[in-house]
C-alpha positions, -999 to 999 in steps of 0.1 A, spaced: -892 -910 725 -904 -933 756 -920 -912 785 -888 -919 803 -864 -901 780 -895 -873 778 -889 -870 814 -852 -875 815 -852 -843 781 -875 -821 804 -849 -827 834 -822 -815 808 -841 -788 794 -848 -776 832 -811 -774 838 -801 -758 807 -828 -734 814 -818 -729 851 -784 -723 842 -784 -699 816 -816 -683 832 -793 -648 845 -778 -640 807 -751 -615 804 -736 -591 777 -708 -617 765 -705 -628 728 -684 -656 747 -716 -667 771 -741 -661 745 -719 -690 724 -718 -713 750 -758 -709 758 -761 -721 717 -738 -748 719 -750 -760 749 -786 -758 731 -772 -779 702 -756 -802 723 -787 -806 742 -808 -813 709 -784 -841 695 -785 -855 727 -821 -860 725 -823 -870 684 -827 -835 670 -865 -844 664 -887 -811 656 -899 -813 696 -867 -809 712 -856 -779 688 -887 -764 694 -887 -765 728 -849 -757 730 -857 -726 707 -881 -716 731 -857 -719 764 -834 -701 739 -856 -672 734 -871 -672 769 -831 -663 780 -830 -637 751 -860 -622 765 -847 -616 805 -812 -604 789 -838 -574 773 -859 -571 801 -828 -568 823 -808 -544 800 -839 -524 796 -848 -522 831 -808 -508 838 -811 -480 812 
């Protein structure tokens, strides 16, 4: 990738992040987050980088939907 589509991937991985960033109990969201993720990825050429850092938005979300369902019971 040129730095500008690193920049342009980091933009996209910010939104993807910012928008999924309050997760809730719904098999229905929790399928959208992971196609969004995959769309996100093929966007960007599916190279080991982008899954790895879309893995890792992916499991920073999974781990605020613990926090938050821990912290409420």
């Amino acid at each position: 990738m040129s730095m500008m589509q690193y920049f342009r991937f980091f933009q996209d991985l910010w939104r993807f992040f910012r928008d999924h960033a309050d997760p809730v109990s719904a098999d229905s969201w929790w399928q959208r987050l992971a196609d969004q993720g995959d769309a996100l990825a093929d966007q960007y050429g599916n190279s080991p980088f982008v899954i790895r850092m879309v893995s890792v938005a992916v499991w920073e979300i999974d781990r605020i939907y613990r926090r938050k369902t821990n912290a409420n019971n």
